[in-house]
C-alpha positions in Angstrom: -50.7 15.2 45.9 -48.0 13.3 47.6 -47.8 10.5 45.2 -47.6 12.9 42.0 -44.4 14.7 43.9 -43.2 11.9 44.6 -43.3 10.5 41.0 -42.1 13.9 39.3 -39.0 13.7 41.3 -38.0 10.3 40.4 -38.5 11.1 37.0 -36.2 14.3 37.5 -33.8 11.9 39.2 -34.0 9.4 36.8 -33.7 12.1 33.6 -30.6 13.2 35.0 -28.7 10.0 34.7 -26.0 10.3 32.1 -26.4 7.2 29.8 -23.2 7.4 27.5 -20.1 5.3 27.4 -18.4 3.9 29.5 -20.5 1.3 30.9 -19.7 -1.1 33.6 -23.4 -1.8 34.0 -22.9 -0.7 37.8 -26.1 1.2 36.9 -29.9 0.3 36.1 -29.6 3.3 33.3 -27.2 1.5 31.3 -29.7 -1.3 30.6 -30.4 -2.7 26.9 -32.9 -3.1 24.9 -33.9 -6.8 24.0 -34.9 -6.8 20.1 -36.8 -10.3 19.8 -36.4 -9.8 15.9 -39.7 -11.5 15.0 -39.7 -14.2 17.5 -40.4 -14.7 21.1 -38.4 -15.2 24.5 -35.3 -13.5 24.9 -33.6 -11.3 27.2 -31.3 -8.3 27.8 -31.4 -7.7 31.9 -28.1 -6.0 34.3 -27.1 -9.1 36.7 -26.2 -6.6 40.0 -24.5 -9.3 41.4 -21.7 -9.3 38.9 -22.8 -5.9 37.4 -22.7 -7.4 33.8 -25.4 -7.4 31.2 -27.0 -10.8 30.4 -28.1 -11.4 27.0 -30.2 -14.6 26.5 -31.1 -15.7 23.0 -34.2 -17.0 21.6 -33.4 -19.0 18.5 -33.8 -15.9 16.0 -31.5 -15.4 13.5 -31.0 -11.6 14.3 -32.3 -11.8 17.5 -30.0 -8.7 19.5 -29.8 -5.8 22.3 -29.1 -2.4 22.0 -28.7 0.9 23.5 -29.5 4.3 22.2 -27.8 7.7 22.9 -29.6 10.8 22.4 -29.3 14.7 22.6 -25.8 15.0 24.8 -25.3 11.4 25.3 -24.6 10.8 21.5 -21.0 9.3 21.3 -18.7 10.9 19.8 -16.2 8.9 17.1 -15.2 11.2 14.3 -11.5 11.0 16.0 -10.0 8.4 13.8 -7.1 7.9 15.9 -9.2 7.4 19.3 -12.8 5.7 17.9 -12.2 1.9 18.7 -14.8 0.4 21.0 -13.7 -2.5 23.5 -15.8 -4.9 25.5 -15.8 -8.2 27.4 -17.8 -11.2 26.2 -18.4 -13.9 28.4 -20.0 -16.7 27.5 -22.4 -18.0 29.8 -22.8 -21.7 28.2 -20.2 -24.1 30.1 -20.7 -26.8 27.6 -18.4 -24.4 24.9 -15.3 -26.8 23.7 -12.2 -24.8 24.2 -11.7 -24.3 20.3 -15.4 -23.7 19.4 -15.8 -20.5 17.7 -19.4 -18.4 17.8 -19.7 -15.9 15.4 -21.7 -11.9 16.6 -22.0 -9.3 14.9 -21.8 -5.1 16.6 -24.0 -2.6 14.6 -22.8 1.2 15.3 -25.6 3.7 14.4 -24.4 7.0 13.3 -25.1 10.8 12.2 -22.9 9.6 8.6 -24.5 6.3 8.7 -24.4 2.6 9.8 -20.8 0.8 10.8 -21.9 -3.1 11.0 -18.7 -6.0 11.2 -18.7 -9.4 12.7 -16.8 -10.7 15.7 -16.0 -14.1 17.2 -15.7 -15.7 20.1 -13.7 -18.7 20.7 -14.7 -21.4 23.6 -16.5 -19.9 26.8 -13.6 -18.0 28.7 -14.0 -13.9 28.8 -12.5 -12.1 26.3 -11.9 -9.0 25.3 -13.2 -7.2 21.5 -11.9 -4.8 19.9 -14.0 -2.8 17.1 -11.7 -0.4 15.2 -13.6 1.7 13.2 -12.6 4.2 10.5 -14.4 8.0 11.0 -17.3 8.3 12.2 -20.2 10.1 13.0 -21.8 10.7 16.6 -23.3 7.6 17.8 -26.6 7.4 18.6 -27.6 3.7 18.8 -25.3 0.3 19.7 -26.6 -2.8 19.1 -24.9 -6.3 19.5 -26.6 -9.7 17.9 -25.7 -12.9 19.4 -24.8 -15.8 17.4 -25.5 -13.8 14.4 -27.6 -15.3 10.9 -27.8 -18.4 13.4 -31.6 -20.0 13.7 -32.4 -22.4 16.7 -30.8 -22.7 20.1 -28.9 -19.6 20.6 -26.2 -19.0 23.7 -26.5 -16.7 26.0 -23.3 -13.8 27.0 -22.6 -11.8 29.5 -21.1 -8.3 28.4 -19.1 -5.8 30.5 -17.0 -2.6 30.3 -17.9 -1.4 27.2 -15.9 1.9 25.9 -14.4 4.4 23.6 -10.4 3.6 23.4 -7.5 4.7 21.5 -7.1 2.9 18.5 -4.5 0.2 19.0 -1.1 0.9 17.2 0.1 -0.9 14.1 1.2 -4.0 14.2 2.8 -6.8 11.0 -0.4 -8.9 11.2 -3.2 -6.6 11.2 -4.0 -6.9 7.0 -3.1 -3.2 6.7 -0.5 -1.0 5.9 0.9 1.2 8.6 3.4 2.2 10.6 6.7 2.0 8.8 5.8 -0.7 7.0 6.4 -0.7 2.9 3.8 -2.9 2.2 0.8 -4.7 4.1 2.4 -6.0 7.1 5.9 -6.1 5.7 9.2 -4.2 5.4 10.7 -1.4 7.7 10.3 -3.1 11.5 8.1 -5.7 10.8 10.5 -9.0 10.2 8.6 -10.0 7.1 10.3 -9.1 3.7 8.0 -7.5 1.4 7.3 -9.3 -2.2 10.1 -7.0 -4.4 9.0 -6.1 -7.8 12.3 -7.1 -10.5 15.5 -5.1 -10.8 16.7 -6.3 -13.8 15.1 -7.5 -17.1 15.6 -10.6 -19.5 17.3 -10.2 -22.4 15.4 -11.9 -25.1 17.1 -13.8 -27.2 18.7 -12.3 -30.9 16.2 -13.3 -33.5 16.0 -11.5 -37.3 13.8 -8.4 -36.9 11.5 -9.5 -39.7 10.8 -13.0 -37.6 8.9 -10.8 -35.4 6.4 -9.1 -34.7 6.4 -7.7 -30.9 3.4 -6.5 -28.3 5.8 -4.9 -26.5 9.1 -4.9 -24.6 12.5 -3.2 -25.2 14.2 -5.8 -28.1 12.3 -5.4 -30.9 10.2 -2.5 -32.1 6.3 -3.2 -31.3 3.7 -2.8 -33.7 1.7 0.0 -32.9 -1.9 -0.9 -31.5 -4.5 1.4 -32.1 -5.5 1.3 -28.5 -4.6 -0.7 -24.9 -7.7 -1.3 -22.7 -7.5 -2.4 -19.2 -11.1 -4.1 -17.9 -12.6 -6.0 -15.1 -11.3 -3.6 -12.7 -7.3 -4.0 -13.7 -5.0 -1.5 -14.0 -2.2 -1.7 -16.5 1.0 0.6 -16.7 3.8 1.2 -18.4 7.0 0.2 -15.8 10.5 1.3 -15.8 12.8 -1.6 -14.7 16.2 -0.6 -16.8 15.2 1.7 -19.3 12.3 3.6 -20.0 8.9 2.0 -20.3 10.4 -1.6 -20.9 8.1 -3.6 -18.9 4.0 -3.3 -18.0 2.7 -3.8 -14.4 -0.5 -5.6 -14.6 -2.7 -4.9 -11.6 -5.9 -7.3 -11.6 -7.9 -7.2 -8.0 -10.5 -9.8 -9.3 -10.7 -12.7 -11.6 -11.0 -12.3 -15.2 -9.5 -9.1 -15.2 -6.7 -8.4 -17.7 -5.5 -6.0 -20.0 -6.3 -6.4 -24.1 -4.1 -4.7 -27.0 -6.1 -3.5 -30.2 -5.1 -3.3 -34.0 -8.7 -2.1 -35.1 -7.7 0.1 -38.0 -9.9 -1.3 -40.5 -11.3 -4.9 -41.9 -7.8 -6.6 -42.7 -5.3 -4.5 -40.4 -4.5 -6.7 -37.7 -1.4 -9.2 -37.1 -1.0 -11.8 -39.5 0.9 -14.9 -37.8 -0.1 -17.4 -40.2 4.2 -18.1 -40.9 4.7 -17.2 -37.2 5.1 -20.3 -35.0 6.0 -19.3 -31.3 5.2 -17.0 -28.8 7.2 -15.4 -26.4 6.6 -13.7 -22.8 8.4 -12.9 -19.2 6.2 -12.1 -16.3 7.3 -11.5 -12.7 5.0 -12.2 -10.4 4.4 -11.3 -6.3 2.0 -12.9 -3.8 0.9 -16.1 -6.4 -2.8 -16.5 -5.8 -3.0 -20.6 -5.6 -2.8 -23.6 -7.5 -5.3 -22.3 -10.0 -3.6 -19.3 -10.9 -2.8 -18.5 -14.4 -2.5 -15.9 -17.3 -4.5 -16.8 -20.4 -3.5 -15.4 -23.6 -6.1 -14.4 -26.0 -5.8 -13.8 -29.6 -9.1 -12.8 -31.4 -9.2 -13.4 -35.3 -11.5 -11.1 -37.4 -12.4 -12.0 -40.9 -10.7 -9.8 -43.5 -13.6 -9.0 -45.1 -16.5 -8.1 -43.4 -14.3 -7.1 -40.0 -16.9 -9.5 -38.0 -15.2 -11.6 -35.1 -14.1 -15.0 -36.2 -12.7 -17.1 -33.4 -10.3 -16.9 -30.0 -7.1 -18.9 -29.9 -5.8 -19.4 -26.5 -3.4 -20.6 -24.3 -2.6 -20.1 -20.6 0.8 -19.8 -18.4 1.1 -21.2 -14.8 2.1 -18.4 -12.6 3.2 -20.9 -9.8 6.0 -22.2 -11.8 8.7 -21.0 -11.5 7.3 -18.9 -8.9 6.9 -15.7 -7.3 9.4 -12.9 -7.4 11.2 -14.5 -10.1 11.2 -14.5 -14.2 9.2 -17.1 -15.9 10.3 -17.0 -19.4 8.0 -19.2 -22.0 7.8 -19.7 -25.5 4.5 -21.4 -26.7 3.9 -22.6 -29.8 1.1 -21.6 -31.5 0.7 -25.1 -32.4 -0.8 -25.7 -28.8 -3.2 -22.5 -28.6 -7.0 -23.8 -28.7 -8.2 -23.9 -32.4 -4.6 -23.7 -33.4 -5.9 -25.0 -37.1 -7.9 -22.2 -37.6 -6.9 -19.1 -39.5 -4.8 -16.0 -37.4 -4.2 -13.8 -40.3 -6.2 -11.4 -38.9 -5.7 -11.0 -35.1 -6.7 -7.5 -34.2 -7.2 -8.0 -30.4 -5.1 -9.8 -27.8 -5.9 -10.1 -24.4 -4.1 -10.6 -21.1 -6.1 -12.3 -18.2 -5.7 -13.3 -15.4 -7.6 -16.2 -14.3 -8.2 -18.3 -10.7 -7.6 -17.0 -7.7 -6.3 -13.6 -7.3 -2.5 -13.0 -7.7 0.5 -10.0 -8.8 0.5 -7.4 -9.1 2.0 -8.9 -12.8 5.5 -7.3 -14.5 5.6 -8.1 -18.3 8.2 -7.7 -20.8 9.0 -9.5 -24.2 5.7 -10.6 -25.6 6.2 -11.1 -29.0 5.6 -13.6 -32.1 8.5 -15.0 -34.0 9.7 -17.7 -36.4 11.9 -19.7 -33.6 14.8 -19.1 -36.0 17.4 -16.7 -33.9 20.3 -14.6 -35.9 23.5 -15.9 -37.5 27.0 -15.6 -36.7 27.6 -13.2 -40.2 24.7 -10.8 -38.7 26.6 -8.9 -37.7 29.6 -8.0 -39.3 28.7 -4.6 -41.0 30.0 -2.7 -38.1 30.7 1.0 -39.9 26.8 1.9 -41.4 25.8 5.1 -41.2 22.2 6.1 -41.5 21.3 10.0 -41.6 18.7 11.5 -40.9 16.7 9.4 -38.4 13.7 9.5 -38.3 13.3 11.6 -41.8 10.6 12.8 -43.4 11.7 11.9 -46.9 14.8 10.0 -47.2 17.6 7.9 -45.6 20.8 8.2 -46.4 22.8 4.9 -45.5 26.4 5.2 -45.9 29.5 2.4 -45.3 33.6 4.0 -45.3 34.7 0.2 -46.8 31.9 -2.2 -47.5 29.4 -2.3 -50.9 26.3 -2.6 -50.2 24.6 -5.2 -52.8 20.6 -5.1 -51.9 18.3 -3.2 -49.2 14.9 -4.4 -48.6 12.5 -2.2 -46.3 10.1 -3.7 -44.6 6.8 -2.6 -42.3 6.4 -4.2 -38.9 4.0 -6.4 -40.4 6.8 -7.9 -42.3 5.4 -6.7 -45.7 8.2 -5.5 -48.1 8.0 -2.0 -49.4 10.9 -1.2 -51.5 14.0 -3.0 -52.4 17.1 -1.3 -54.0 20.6 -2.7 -55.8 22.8 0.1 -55.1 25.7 -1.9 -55.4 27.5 1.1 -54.0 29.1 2.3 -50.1 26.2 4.6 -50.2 22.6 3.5 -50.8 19.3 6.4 -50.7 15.7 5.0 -49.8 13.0 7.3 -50.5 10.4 7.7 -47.4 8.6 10.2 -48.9 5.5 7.6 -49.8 6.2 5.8 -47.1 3.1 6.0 -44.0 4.3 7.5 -40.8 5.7 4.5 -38.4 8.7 1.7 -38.0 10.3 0.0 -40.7 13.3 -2.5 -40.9 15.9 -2.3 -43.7 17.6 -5.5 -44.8 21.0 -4.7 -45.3 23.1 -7.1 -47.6 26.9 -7.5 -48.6 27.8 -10.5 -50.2 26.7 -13.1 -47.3 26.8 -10.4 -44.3 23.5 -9.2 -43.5 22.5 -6.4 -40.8 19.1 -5.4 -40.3 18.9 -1.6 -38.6 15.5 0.0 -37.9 13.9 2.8 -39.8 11.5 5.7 -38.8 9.2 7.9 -40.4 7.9 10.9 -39.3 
């Protein structure tokens, strides 16, 4: 009778210990749990003398100890501000060169799941970890694997003062942003500038509006795709630099992605470069990936008459050169895209991508096709036109106070000609009302002066 009072109040005794963090392993109910993970040998024991728990390895990959909390020892971290969990690791080895790094891992059991991250330890001093967690649920198991995905001799650690702490406060090197930062560990206090995105735009070059035929960008009027597609995970906007919409942002998290215009509206309406020899593009790029960066240019040709795909010409642009946070301005000739002999009469999709390792976000402006032939001094001399209404739904007036005009030719973005007229007047009228809704250029001519001035149709 003795003996079972005696053993009912140790257990009583022994229940009533509270085993929930903090522990300084002061006491035999903060012990762990050695998990052998499939092998043998091993051990997870309190050393009293320096009140530290000793973890001893036994050549398993995922060899470990833990702790469980139940009923009200669970621990609470669903305060994201004050869930970070700090602990001492000592390794035990004194063989450890100063720079040698070991690599653990710190599993976090939860009522919302599982929180599992590595940590390191560098040579065999004591020092300190730091687990920062987003929220949380209660935590009802901590385990901690030494020398983690490691097989064969494993090293042994002593561990101490583990706890719940505030998390730490921002800082410029921590990978995130926060604080007053403007970007990932840049701007407001932190002394690093942050990658700017451009202020100002290039101004492309005068060329003959019938010399080309533009993607996009503010100096000539684009041909109208039929859709824009972003893939792979990219992102791509239209981006106010000057004026509205003038530029693209191109946002492309992983390799490959990009964004692709398409002019699928029907067998034979895509671009036709075949007399086009050049093409033209400014990008502005932050945080260049590495020496393998680059922005491939895609142009798919279709056949004209059964619409099936044909072939890809393409080229690619160094984003390292000039560099970041600066305008890089090319003109490639289309002489020097891959397959460059075969036919692009027919290019009804072109694609953006970016390729190697990840880089931008991107800023794009300008892309076009032209003829490398750029506008004359005689251009533009007929200052006092007059066009009313426009855009019209059936005709436009064009009217000059002192100059006849000899010839106007219209002309659709894709440089085919749709009317001409001899007026040989100051006053010329072009008749829309056959015309498809859209953009057209009119070719305006007086003796050798020439003005081209662009056309819509609603």
């Amino acid at each position: 009778m003795k003996k079972i009072t005696l053993l009912l109040m140790l257990f009583a005794i022994s229940f009533g210990y509270s085993q929930t963090l903090p522990f300084d392993f002061s006491t035999a109910d903060q012990a762990f749990t050695h998990d052998a993970a499939g092998g043998g040998g091993g051990a997870a024991v309190i050393n009293t003398t320096t009140e530290k728990l000793e973890i001893f390895g036994n050549a398993q990959p995922w060899d470990n100890a833990y702790v469980v909390f139940s009923g009200t020892d669970v621990v609470d971290l669903s305060d994201e501000l004050n869930n970070s969990i700090s602990f001492t690791v000592d390794p035990l080895s004194t063989t450890l060169a100063v720079d040698e790094e070991r690599e653990h891992r710190i599993k976090l059991t939860h009522t919302a799941g599982v929180y599992e991250v590595p940590f390191t330890t560098t040579g065999d001093a004591e020092q300190t970890i730091l687990i920062n967690p987003g929220v949380l649920g209660n935590m009802t198991e901590l385990r901690i694997f030494v020398d983690a995905g490691v097989a064969g001799p494993n090293g042994d650690y002593a561990i101490d003062d583990i706890q719940v702490v505030a998390d730490p406060g921002p800082t410029c090197t921590d990978g995130i942003q926060n604080g007053d930062e403007t970007g990932v560990d840049c701007g407001g206090t932190c002394p690093n500038t942050c990658p700017l995105p451009p202020t100002t735009i290039v101004a492309a070059p005068a060329r003959p509006a019938l010399d080309v035929l533009s993607v996009f960008g503010p100096a000539y009027s684009d041909v109208p795709p039929n859709a824009v597609q972003s893939f792979a995970g990219a992102t791509f906007v239209n981006y106010t630099v000057e004026t509205a919409d003038d530029t693209r942002e191109l946002t492309t998290p992983t390799a490959g992605g990009g964004a692709q215009y398409q002019y699928f509206f029907g067998t034979d309406t895509g671009l036709d470069l075949t007399n086009f020899t050049t093409i033209h593009l400014d990008s502005w790029v932050l945080n260049a990936g590495g020496p393998d960066s680059v922005i491939r240019i895609i142009l798919q040709n279709f056949d004209t008459t059964t619409g099936a795909f044909q072939h890809n010409l393409e080229a690619t642009i160094d984003v390292n050169t000039p560099g970041v946070e600066t305008w890089n301005t090319v003109d490639i000739d289309l002489a020097d895209f891959s397959n460059s002999n075969l036919a692009k009469d027919n290019i009804q999709q072109i694609q953006i991508v970016a390729q190697g390792a990840v880089f931008g976000p991107t800023y794009l402006t300008n892309f076009y096709f032209h003829k490398n032939t750029v506008l004359g001094a005689d251009d533009f001399s007929i200052n006092d036109l007059k066009v009313s209404p426009n855009p019209t739904n059936d005709v436009w007036n064009i009217e000059s106070a002192n100059i006849f005009i000899d010839t106007v030719e219209v002309y659709d973005l894709l440089g085919k000609r749709v009317q001409t007229l001899n007026p040989n007047n100051q006053q010329a009228i072009i008749d829309a009302s056959n015309l498809r809704t859209g953009l057209y250029i009119a070719k305006i001519y007086s003796g050798k002066q020439l003005r081209t001035i662009k056309l819509v149709k609603n």
